[in-house]
N, C-alpha and C positions, 0 to 999 in steps of 0.2 A: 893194377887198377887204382885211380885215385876217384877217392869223392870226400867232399866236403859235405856236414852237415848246419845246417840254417837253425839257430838254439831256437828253442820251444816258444821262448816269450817274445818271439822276433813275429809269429803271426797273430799275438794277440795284444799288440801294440794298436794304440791309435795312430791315423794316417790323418794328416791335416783337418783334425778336428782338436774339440776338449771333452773332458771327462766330467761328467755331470752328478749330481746327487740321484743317489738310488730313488727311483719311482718319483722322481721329474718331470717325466717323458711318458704317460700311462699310455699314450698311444700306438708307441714301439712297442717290437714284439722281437725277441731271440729267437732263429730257429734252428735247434741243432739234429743231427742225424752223427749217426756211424761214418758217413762221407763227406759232411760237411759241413758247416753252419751258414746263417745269412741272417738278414735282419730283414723286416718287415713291417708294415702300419698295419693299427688295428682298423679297420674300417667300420665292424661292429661288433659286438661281445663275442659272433663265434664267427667272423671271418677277418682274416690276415692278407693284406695285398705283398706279393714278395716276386723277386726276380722266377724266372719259369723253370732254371738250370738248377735251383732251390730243393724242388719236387721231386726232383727225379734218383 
């Protein structure tokens, strides 16, 4: 069996964006889990608008 590994810093790379000054963007929100991470807007102090596949 052959398999290739994809290096670690390869998913935490920007993809045609730039990389902004920390607390910038107070609106964005990180979200991470054990399965996955995503990104998301804050819409008000305790809610977060984020893709639905995010949640689960």
């Amino acid at each position: 069996m052959f398999m290739t590994l994809t290096p670690l810093w390869h998913w935490y790379s920007i993809i045609e964006g730039n990389e902004v000054r920390p607390h910038s963007l107070p609106f964005m929100a990180y979200l991470r889990s054990e399965k996955s991470s995503c990104g998301g807007t804050l819409i008000h102090p305790q809610w977060v608008v984020t893709a639905a596949h995010c949640t689960k």
